[in-house]
Every structure is written in C-alpha cells, then in structure tokens.
N, C-alpha and C positions, 0 to 999 in steps of 0.2 A: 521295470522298476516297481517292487511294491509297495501300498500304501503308506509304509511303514519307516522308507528309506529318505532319508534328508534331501529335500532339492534347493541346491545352494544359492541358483541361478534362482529361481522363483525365490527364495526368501531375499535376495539382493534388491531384485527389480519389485518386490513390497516395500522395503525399507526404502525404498530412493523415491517410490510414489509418495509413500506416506510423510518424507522429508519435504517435499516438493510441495505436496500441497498445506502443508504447515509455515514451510517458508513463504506461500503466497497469502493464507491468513495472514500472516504476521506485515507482511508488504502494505496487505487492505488497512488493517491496523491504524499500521501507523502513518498513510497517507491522509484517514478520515482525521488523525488528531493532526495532522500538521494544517490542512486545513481549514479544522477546526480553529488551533492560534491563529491562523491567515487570518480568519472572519473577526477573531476578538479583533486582533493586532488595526487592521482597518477600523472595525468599527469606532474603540477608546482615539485613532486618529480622524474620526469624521467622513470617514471615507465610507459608512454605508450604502450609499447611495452607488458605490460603483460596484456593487458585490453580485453585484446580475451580471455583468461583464466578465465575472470568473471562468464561464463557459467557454469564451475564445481563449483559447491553447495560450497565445504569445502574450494576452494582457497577465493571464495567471503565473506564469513564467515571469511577467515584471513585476508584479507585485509581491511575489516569491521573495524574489531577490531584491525590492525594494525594504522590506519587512523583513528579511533574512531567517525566513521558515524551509 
C-alpha cells in the first residue's frame, strides 16, 4: 500500500476511538452535574450532614433515587 492510498480500516477504528472517548467525557459530564444537584437537592433539604456518606455505593444509590437525580 502507498502512502497515498486510503485505509478504511484505520480511518474506522479512529472515528470509533475518537467517538468513544467523547462519549465517556460526556458520561463524566453529566454524572459530576447530577451529582452536583444531589449535593444542592440534599443540602436546601437539611440533609448536609450526610454528604460524607455519598462515598458508600448503596447510600448514593438511595439518595439518587430518594431525590430523583
């Protein structure tokens, strides 16, 4: 193949990297703004004091879905 000649295969497997890792910025995104609302959404309900507790998986997972972020 010369320099010169089209590789389809290598311009495919660029286009699907570069989708790839745009889709996962975009994932980082918008898991820092949701939450972000989580921490308001708690805080204006008094619930500051358990925002240390976001770190364990299942409390963040109920107050997700307590708060509907």
């Amino acid at each position: 193949m010369s320099i010169f000649e089209f590789d389809e295969e290598k311009f495919k497997k660029a286009e699907r990297e570069a989708g790839r890792e745009a889709g996962i910025e975009e994932g980082i995104v918008l898991g820092m703004n949701n939450l972000r609302l989580l921490i308001q959404k708690m805080a204006e309900a008094g619930e500051a004091d358990l925002l240390v507790r976001l770190a364990d998986k299942t409390f963040l997972e109920q107050m997700c879905q307590k708060y509907q972020v």
